[in-house]
LUMNULUM-319251 format. One line per 10 residues: their letters; for each residue x, y, z of N, C-alpha, C, O. Coordinates in steps of 0.05 Angstrom, whole numbers, plus 32768, in hexadecimal, padded with zeros to 4 digits. Last residue first. Example, Ala and Ser with C-alpha at 12.3 -4.5 7.8 and 13.67 -1.06 7.14 Angstrom:
// residues 2
sa	8101/7FD3/808E/8111/7FEB/808F/8102/8001/809D/810C/8017/80A1  8108/7F8E/809C/80F6/7FA6/809C/8108/7FBE/809C/811D/7FBE/80A9;
//
This chain:
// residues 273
xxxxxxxxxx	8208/7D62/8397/8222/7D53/8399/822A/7D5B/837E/823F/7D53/8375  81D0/7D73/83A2/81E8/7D82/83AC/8201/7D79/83A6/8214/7D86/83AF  819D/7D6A/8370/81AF/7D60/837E/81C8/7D70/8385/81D5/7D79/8372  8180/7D89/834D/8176/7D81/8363/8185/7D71/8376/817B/7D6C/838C  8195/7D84/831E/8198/7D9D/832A/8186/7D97/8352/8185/7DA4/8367  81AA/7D6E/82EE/81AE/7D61/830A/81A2/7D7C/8326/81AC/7D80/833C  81B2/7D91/82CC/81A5/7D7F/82C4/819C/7D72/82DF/8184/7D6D/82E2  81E8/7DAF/82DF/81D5/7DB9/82D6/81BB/7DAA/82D4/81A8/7DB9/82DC  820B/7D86/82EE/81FB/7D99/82FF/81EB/7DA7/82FA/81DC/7DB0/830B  8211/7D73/82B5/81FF/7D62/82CB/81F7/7D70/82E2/81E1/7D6B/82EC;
xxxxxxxxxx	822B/7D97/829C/820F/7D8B/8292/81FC/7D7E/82A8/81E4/7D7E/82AB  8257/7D8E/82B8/824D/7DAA/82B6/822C/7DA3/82AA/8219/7DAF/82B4  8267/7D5B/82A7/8262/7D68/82C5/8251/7D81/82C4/823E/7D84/82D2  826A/7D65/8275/8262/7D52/8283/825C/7D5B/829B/8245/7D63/829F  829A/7D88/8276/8284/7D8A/826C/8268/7D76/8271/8252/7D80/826E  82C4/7D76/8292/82B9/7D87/829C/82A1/7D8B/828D/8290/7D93/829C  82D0/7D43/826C/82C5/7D3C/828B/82BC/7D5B/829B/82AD/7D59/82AF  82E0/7D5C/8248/82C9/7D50/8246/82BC/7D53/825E/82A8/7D5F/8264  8312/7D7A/8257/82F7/7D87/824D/82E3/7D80/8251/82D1/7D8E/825B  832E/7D50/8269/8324/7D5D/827C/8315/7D72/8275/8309/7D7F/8287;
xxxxxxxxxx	833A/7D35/8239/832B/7D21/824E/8320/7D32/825C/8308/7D2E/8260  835B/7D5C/821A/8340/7D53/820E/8327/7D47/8227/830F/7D4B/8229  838B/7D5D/8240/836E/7D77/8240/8352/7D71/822F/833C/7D7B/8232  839F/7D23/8232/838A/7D2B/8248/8381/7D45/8248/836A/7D47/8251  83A7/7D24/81F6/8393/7D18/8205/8380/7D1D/8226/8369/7D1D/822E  83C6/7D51/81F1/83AF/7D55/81EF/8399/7D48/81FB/8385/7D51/8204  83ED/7D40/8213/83E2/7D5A/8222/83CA/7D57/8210/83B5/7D59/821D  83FC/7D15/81F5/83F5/7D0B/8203/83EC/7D27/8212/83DE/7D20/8225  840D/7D39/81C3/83F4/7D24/81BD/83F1/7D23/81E2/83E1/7D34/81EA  8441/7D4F/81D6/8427/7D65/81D4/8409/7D55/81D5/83F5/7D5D/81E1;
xxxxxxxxxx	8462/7D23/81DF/8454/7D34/81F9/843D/7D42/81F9/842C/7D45/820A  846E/7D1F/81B3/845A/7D03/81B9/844C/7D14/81DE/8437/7D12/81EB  848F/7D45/819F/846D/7D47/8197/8460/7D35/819C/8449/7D32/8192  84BB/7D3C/81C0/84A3/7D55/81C1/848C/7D4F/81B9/8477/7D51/81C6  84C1/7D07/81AB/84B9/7D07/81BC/84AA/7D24/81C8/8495/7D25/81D4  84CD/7CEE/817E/84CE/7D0D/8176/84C1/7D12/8198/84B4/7D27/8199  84DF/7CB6/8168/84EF/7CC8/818A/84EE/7CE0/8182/8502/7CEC/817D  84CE/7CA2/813E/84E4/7CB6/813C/84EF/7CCA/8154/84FC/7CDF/8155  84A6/7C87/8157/84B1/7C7A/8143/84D1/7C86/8142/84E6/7C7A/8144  847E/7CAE/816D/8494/7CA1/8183/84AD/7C8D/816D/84C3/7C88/8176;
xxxxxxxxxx	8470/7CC2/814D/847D/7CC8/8151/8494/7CBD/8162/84AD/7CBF/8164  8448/7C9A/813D/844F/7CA4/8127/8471/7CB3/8131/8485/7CB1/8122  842A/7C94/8164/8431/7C85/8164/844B/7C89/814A/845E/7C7A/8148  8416/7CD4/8173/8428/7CC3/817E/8432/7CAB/817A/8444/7CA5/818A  83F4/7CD0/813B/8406/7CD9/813E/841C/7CDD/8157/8432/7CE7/8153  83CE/7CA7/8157/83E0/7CA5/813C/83F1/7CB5/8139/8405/7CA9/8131  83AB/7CC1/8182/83CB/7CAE/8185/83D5/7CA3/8172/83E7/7C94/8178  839E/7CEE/8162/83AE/7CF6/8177/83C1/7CD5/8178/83D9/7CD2/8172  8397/7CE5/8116/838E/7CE6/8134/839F/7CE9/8147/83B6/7CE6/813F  83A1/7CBF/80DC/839F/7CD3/80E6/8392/7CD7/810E/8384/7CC6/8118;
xxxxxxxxxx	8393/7C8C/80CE/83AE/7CA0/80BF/83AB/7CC1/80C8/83B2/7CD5/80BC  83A1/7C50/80E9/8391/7C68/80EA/83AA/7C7C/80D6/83C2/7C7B/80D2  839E/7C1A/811A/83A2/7C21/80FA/838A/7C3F/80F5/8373/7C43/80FB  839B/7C0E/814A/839D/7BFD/8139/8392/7BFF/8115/8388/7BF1/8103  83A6/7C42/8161/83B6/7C36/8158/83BC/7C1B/8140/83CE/7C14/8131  8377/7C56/815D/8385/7C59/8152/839A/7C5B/814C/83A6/7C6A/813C  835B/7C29/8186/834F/7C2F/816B/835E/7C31/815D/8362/7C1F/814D  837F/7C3F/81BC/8378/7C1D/81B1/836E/7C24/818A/837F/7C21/8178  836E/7C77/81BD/8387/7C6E/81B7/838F/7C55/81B5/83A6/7C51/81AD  8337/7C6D/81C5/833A/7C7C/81AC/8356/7C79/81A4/835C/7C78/818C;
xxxxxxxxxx	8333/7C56/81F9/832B/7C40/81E8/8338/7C5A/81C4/8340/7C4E/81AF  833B/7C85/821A/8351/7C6E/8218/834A/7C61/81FC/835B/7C61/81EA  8316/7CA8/8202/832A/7CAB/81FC/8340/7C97/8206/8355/7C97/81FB  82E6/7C88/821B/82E3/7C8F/81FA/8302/7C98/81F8/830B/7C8C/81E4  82F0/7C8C/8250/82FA/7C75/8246/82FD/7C70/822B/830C/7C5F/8221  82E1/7CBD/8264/82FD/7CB9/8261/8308/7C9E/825E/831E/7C96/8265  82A6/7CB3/824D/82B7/7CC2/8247/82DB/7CC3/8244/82EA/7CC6/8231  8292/7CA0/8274/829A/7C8B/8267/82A8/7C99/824F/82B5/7C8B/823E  8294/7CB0/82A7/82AE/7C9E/82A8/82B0/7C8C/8288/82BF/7C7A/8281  8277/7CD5/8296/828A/7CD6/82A5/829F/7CCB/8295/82B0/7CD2/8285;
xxxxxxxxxx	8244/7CB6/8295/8254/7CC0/8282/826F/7CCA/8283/827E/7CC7/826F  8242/7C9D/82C7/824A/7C94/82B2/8250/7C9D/8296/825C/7C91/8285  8235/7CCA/82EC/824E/7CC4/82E6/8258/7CB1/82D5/8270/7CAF/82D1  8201/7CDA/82CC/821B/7CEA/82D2/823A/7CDF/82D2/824E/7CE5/82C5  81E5/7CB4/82D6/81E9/7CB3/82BC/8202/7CC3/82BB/8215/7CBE/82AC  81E9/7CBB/8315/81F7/7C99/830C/81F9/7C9F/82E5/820A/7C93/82D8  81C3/7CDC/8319/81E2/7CD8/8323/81F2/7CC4/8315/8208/7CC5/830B  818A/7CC3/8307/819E/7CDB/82F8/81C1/7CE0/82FB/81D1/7CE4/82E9  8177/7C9E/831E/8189/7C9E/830E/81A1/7CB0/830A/81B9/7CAF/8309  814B/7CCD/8328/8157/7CAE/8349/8172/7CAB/8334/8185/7CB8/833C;
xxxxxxxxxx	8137/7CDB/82F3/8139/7CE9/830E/814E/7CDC/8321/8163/7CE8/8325  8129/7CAE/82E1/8138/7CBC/82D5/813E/7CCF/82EE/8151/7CC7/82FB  80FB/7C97/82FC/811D/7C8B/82FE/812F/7C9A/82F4/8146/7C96/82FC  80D4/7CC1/82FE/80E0/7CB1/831B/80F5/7CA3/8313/8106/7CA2/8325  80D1/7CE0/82C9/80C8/7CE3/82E7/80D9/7CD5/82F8/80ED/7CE0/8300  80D3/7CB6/82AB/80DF/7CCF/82A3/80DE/7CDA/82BF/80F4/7CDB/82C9  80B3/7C8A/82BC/80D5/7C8C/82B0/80E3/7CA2/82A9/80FB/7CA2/82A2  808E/7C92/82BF/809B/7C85/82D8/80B7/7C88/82CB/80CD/7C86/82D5  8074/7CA1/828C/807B/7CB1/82A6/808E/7CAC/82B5/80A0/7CBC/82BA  807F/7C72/827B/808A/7C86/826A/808E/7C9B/827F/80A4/7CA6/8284;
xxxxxxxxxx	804B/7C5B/8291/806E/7C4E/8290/8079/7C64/828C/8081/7C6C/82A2  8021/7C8E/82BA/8028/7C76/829D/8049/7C70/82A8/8057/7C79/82B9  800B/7C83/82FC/801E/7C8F/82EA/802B/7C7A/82CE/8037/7C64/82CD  7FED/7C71/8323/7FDC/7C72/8302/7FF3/7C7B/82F1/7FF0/7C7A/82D8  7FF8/7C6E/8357/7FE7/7C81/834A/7FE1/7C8E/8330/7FD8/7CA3/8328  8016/7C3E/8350/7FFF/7C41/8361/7FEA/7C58/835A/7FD2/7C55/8359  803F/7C4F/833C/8035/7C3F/832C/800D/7C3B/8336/7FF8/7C39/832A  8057/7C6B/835A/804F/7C7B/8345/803D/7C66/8335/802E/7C6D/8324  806D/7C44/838C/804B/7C60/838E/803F/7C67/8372/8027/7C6A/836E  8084/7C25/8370/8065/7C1E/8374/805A/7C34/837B/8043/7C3A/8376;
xxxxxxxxxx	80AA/7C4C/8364/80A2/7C42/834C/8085/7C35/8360/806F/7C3F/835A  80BF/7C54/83A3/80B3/7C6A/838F/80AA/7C5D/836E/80A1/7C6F/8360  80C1/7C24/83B1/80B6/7C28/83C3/80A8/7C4B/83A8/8091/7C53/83A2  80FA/7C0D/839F/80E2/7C04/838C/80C9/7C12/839D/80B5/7C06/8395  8127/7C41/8397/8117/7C2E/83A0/80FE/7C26/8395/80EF/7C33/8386  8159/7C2F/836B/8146/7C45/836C/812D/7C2F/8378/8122/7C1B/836E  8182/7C09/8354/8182/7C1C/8370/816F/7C28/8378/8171/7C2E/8390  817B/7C03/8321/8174/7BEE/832D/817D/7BF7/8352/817D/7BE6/8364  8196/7C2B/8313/817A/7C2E/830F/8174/7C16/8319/815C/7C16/8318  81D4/7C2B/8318/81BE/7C45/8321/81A1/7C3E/8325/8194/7C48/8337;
xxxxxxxxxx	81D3/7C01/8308/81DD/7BFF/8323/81D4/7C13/8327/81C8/7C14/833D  81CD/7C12/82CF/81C7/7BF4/82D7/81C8/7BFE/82F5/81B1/7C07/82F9  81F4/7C39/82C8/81DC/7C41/82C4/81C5/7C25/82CB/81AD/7C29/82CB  8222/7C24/82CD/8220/7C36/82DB/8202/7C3B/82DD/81F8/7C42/82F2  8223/7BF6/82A6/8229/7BF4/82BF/821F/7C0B/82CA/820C/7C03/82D7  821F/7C19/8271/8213/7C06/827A/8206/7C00/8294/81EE/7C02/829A  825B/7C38/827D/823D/7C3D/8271/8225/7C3A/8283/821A/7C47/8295  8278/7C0B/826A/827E/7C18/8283/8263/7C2A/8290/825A/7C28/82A7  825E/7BFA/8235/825A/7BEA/8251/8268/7BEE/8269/8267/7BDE/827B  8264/7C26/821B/824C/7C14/821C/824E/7C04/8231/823B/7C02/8240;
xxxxxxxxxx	82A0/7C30/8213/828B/7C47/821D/8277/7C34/8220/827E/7C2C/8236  82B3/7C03/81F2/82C1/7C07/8208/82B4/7C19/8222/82B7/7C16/823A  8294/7C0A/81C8/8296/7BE9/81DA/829B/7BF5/81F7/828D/7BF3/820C  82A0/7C37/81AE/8286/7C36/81BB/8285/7C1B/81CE/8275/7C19/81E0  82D9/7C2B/81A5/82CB/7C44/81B8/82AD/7C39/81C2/82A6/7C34/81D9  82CF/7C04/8177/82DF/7C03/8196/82D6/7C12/81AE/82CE/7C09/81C3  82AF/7C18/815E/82A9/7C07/8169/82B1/7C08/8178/82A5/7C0C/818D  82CC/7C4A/8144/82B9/7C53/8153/82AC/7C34/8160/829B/7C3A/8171  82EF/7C2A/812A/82F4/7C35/813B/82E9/7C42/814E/82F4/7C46/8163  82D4/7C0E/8103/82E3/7BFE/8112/82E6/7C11/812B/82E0/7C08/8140;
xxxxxxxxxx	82C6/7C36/80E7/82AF/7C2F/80F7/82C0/7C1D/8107/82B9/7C1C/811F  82F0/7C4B/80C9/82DB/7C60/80DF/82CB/7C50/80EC/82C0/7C5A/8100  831C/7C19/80B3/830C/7C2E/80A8/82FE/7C38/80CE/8303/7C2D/80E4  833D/7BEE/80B0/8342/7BFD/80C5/8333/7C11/80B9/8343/7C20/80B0  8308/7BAF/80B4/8321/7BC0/80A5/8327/7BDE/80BD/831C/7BE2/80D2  82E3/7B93/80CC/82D3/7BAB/80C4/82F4/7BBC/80B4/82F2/7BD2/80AA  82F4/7B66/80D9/82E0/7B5F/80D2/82D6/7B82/80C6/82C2/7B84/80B8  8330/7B71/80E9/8330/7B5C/80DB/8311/7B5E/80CD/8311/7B57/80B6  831E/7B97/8113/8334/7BA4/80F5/8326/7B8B/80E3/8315/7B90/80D2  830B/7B79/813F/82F2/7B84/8132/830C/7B96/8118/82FE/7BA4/810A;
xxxxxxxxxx	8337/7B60/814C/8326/7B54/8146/8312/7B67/8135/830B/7B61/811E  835B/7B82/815C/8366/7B6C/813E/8353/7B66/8135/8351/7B64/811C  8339/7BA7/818B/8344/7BAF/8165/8352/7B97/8159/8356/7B9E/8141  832F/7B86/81B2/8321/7B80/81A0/832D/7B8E/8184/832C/7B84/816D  834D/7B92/81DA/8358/7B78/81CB/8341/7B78/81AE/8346/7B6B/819A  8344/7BC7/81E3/835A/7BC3/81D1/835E/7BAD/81CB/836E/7BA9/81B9  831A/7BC1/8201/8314/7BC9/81EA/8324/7BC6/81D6/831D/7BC2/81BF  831E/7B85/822C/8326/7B9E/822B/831E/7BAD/820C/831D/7B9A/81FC  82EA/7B60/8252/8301/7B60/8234/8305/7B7F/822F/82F2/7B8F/822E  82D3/7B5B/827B/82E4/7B55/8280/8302/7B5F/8267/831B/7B62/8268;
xxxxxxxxxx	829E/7B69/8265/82AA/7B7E/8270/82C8/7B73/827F/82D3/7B82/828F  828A/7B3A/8251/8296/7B4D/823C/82A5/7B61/8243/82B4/7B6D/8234  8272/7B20/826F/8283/7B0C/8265/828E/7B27/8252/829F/7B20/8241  824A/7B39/8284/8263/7B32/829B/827A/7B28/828F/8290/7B27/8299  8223/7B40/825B/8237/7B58/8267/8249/7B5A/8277/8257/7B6D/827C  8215/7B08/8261/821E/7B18/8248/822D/7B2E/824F/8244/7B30/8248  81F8/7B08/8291/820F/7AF9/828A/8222/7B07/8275/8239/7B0E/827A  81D2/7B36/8283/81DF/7B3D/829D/8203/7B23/829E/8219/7B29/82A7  81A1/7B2B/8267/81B8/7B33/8264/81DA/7B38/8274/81F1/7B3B/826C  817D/7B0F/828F/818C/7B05/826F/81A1/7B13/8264/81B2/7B07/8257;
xxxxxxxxxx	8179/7B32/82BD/8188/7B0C/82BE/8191/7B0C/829D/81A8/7B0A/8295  816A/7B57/82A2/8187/7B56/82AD/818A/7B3E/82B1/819F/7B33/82AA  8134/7B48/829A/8145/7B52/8284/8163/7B4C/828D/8172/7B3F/827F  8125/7B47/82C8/8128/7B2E/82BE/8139/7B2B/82A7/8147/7B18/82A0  8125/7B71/82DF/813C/7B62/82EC/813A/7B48/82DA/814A/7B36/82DC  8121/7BB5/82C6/811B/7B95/82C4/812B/7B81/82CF/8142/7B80/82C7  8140/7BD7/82CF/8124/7BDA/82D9/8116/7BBE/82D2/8100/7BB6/82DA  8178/7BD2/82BF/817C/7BD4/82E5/8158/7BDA/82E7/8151/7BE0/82FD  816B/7BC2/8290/8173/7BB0/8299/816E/7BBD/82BA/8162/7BAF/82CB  815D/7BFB/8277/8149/7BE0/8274/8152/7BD6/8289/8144/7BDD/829C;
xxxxxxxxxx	8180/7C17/8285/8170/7C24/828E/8157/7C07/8292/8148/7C00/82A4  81AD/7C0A/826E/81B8/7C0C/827F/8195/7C11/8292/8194/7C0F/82AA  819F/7C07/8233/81A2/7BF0/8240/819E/7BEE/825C/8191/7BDC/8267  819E/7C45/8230/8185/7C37/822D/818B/7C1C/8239/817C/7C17/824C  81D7/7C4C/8246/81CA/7C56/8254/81B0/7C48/824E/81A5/7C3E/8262  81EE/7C32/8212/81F4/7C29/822B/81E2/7C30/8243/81DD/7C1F/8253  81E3/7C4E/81E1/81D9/7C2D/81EB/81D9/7C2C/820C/81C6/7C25/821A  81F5/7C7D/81F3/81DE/7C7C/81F1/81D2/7C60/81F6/81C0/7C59/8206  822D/7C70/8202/821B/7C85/8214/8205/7C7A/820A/81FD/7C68/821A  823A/7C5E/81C5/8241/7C47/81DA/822F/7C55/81EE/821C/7C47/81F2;
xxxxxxxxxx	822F/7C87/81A9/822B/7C6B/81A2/8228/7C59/81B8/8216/7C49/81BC  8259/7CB2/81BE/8235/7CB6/81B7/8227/7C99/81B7/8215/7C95/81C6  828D/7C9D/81B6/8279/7CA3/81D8/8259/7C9F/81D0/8248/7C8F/81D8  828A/7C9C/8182/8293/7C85/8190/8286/7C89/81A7/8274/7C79/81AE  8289/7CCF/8176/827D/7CBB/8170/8272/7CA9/8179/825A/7CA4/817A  82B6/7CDF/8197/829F/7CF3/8194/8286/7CDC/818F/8273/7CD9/819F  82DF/7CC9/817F/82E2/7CD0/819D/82BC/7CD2/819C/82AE/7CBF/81A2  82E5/7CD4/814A/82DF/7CBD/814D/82CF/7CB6/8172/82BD/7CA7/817A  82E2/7D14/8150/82D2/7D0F/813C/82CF/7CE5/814E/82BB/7CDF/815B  831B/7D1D/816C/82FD/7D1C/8176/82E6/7D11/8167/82D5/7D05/8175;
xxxxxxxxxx	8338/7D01/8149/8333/7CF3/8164/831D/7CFD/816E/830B/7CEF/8177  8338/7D2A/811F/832B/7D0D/8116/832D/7D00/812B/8324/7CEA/8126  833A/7D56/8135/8323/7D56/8122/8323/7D41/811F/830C/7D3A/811A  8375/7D52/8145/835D/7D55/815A/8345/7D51/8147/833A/7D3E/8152  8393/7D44/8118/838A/7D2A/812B/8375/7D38/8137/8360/7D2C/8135  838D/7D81/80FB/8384/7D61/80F4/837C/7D58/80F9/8365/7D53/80F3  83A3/7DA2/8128/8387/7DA7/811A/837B/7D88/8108/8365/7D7E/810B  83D1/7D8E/811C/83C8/7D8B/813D/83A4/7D86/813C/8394/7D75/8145  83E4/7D9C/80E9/83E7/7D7F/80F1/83D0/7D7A/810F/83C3/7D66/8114  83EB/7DCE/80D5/83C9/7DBC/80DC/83CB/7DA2/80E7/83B8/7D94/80EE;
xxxxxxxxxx	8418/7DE4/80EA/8418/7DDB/80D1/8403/7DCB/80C8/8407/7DBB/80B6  840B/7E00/811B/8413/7E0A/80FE/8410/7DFD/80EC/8403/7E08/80DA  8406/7DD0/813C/83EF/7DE9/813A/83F6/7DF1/8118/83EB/7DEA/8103  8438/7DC2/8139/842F/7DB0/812D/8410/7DC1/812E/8402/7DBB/811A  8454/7DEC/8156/8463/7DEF/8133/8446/7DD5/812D/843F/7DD8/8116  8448/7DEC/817E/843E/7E09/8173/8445/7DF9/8154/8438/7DFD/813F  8458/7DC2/819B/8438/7DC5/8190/842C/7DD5/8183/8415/7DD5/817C  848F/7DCC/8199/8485/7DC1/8189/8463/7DBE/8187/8458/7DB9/8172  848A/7DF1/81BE/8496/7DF8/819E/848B/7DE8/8194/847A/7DEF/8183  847A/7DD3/81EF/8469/7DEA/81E8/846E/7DEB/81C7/845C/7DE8/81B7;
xxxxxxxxxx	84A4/7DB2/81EE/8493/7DAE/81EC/8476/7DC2/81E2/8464/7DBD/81D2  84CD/7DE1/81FD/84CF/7DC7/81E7/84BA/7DBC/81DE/84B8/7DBB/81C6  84B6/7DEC/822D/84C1/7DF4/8218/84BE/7DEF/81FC/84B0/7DF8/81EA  84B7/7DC6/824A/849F/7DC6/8245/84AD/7DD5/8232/84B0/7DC5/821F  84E6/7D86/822A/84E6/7DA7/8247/84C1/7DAF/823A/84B5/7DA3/8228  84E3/7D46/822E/84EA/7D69/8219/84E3/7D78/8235/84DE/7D73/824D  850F/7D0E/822D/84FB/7D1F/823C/84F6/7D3D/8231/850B/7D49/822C  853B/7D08/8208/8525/7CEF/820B/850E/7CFA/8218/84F9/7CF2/8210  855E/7D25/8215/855A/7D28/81F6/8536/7D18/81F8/8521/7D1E/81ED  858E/7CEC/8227/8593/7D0B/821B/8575/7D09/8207/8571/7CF9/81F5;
xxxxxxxxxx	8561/7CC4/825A/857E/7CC5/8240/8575/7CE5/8239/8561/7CF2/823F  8544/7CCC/8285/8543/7CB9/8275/8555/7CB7/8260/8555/7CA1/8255  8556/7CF7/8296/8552/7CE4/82A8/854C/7CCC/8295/8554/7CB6/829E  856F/7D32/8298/8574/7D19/8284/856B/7CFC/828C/857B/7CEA/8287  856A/7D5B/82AF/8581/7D46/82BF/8583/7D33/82AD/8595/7D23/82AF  8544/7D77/828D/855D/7D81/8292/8576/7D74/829A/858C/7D7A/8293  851E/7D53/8299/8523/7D5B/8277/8536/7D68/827C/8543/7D68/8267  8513/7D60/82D0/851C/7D44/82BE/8521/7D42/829D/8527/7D2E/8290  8507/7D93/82CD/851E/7D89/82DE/8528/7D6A/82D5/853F/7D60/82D4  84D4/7D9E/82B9/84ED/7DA6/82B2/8506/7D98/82B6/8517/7D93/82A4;
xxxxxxxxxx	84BB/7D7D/82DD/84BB/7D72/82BD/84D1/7D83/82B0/84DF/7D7A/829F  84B3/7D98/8306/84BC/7D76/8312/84C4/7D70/82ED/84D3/7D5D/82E7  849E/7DC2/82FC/84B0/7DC0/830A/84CB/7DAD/8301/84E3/7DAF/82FB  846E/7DB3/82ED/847E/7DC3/82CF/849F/7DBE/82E7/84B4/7DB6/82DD  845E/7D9B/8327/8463/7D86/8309/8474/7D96/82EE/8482/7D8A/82DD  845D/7DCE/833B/846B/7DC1/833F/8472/7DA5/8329/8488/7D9E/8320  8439/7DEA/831F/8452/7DF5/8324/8463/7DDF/8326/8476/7DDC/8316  8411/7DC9/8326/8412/7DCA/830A/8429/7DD6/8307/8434/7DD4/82F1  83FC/7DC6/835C/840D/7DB2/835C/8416/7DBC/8339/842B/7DB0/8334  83F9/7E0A/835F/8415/7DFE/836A/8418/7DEC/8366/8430/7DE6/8368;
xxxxxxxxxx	83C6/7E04/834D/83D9/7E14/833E/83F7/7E08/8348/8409/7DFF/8339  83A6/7DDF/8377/83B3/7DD5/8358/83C7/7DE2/8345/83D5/7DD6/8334  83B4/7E06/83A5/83BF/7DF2/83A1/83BB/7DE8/8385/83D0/7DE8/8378  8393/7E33/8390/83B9/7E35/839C/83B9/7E18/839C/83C4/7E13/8387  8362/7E3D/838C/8367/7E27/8371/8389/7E2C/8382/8398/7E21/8372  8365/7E7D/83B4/835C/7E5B/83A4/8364/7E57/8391/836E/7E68/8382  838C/7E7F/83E9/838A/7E84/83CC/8376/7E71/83B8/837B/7E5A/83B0  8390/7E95/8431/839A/7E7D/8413/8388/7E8E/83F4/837D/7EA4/83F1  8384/7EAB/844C/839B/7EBA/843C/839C/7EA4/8424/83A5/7EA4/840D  8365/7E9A/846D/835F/7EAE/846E/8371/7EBA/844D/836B/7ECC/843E;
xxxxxxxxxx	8372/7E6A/8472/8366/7E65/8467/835E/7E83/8459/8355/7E86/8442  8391/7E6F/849D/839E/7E6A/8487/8388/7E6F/8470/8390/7E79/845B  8370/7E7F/84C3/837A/7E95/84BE/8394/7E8C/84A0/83A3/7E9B/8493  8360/7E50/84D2/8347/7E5E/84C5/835D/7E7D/84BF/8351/7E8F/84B3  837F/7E34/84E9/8379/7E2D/84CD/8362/7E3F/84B8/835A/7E3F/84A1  838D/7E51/850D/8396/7E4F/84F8/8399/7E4A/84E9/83AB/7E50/84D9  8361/7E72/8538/8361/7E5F/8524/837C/7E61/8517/8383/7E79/8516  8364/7E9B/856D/8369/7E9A/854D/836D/7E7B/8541/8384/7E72/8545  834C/7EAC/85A6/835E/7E93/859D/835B/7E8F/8584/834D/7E7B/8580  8335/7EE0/85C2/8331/7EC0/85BE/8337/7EB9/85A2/832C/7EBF/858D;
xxxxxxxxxx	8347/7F06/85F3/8354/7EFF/85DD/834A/7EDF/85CF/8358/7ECB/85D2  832F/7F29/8629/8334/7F0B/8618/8333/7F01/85FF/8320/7EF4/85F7  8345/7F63/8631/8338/7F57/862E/833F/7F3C/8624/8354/7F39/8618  835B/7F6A/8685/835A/7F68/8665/8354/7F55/8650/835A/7F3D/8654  8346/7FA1/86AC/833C/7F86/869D/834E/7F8A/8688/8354/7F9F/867C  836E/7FA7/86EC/8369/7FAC/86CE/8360/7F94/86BE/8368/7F7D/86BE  8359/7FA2/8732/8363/7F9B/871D/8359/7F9E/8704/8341/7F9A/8700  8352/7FC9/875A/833B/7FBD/8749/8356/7FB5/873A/8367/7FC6/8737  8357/7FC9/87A5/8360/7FD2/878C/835A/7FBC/876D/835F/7FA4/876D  831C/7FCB/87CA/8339/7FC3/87C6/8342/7FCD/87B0/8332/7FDC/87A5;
xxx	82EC/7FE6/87D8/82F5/7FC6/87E4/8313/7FC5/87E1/8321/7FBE/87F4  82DC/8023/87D8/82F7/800A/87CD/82F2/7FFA/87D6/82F4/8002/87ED  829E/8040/87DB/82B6/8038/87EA/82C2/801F/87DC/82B4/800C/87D6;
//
């Protein structure tokens, strides 16, 4: 028997996200592709309105031609072989000191008192003041240049690998020490390990400093390389081809730095970040 008349179920509809339904349609990498739309965008449009005088901004166009004609004629093939060649160097030199320094000083605190003035009083001076100085004492030959770089890589370096390893609690070096573990151990084992982050991003960072410090170098005298031949050009407002140098510089920066990276997750493998 009815009590009454049943009313119709219907069912409950629960409540769509919309962020989860954007998410549903989005696209990856959509946003960097669209900001790179939008900058070819934003770079057309000012080489078109003339924003700086007729002629003074190139179209990518323009730009593109001309990297094809300086490909062609080995010129491109040149500078890259002798910026990376100095680039290359120059990192290796300065990474390696820097990281051994970087490793003594943040595990010796006494070491770092003695050194530790010395590195305050040098990381203030930029690499570029030093080319009159180190031209005047070594001429504009390869090693002047790979100094700069390596000055400039060595104590960004340094720092990173100092502040890494003087982080690493002292609570895991006395266990290891506690249970007989040689030096050599403790060092390959427990700081290298606790470190490891910190060698990462000092290479990193010291990387995209081998290429500031490489356009300091070669400027101060060079007959060949990426910012010699912008310096070369800007002379004659060939401004396409001062566009192509400066695209090289940075896809050069963002190889490295992916390579680097790519090494360190690999190497780093025990860490999620």
């Amino acid at each position: 028997m009815r009590d009454g008349p049943r009313t119709p179920r219907t069912r409950s509809r629960r409540p769509v996200c919309r962020e989860a339904e954007s998410e549903r349609f989005s696209v990856p990498g959509g946003a960097p592709l669209a900001s790179a739309v939008l900058g070819l965008a934003l770079w057309w449009a000012a080489a078109r309105v003339g924003v700086l005088g007729e002629g003074l901004v190139p179209t990518p166009w323009q730009t593109l031609r001309a990297a094809y004609a300086m490909w062609a004629d080995g010129t491109m093939t040149t500078d890259l072989q002798a910026s990376l060649a100095r680039a290359g160097q120059g990192f290796a030199a300065g990474a390696s000191t820097g990281i051994a320094l970087g490793f003594v000083t943040g595990h010796r605190p006494r070491v770092a008192a003695l050194v530790g003035p010395v590195m305050s009083f040098l990381r203030p001076i930029p690499a570029i003041a030093l080319v009159p100085l180190v031209t005047a004492w070594f001429g504009i030959g390869e090693r002047a240049k790979h100094l700069v770089i390596a000055y400039a890589v060595f104590l960004a370096v340094w720092l990173y690998v100092h502040d890494g390893v003087a982080r690493v609690p002292a609570d895991h070096l006395r266990a290891a020490r506690t249970l007989g573990v040689p030096a050599w151990r403790r060092l390959i084992e427990v700081l290298l390990p606790a470190a490891a982050l910190s060698v990462v991003a000092a290479l990193r960072y010291g990387a995209s400093l081998a290429f500031l410090a490489l356009v300091a170098a070669e400027l101060g005298g060079a007959q060949s390389g990426i910012a010699y031949r912008l310096q070369i050009d800007g002379q004659f407002l060939r401004t396409d081809h001062m566009f192509v140098g400066l695209i090289e510089l940075r896809l050069l920066g963002l190889l490295a730095d992916a390579l680097i990276s790519a090494a360190g997750r690999r190497l780093v493998h025990w860490s999620s970040s």
